[in-house]
N, C-alpha and C positions, 0 to 999 in steps of 0.2 A: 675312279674318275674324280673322285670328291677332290684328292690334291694335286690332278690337273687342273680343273675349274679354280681352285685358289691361285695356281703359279698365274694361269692367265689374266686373274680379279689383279693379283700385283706387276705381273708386265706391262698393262695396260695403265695404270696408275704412277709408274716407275719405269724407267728400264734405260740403257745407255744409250746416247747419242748416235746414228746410224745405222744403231744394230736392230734388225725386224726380225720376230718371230710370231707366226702366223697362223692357227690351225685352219686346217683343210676343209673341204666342206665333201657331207657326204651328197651320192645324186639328190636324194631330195631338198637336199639346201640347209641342212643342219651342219654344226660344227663337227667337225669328226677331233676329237680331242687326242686321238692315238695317233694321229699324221699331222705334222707342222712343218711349215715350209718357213724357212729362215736363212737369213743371210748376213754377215758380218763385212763390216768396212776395212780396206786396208788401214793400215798403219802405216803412219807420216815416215817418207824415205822410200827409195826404191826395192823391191820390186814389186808393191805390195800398195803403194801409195795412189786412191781415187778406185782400186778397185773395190770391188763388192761379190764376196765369197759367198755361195749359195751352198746352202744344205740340205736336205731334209732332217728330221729330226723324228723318230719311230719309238714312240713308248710301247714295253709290253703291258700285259695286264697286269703283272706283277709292282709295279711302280708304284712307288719308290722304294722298292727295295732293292731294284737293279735297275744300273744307269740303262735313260735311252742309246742306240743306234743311231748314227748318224755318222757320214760323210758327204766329204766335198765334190758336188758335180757343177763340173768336169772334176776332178784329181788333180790335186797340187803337189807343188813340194812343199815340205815343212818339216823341221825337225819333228814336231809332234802328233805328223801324221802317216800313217803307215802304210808305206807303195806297194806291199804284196798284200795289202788288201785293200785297192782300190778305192783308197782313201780313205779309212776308216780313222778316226780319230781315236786315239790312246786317252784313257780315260783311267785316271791311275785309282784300281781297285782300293787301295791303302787310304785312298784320302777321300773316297765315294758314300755319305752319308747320307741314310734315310733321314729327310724335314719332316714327315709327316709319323 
């Protein structure tokens, strides 16, 4: 959890223009660091443009040494997201580095 609680100390400090990422809270009203709700802005031009793509974002406990889980709900198209799984975004193992 330690390099969770760091990405959040820098999102929150930092982070790009439209794009929110969120962690969840558990029932009693704590952070739950392992569930984050996020969602990115389209990109200027059609078809894509004013929208706002919603994800969830699923750390295991293992993190950072394996990328989180996350897709897009609803399910888009995109080159870089994959329709036989329900939108799961490709996350290219070759270039996926442990920060911590």
């Amino acid at each position: 959890l330690w390099g969770l609680t760091q990405e959040i100390k820098a999102w929150r400090k930092d982070h790009p223009f439209g794009f929110v990422a969120v962690p969840t809270k558990n029932p009693d009203g704590t952070m739950n660091l392992m569930n984050w709700e996020c969602a990115i802005p389209g990109k200027k031009g059609p078809p894509w443009e004013g929208g706002l793509f919603k994800l969830p974002l699923l750390f295991k406990d293992d993190y950072a040494s394996s990328p989180p889980k996350c897709k897009f709900e609803p399910p888009l198209f995109h080159p870089n997201v994959c329709p036989s799984e329900q939108g799961n975004i490709h996350i290219c193992v070759c270039t996926y580095t442990c920060v911590y």
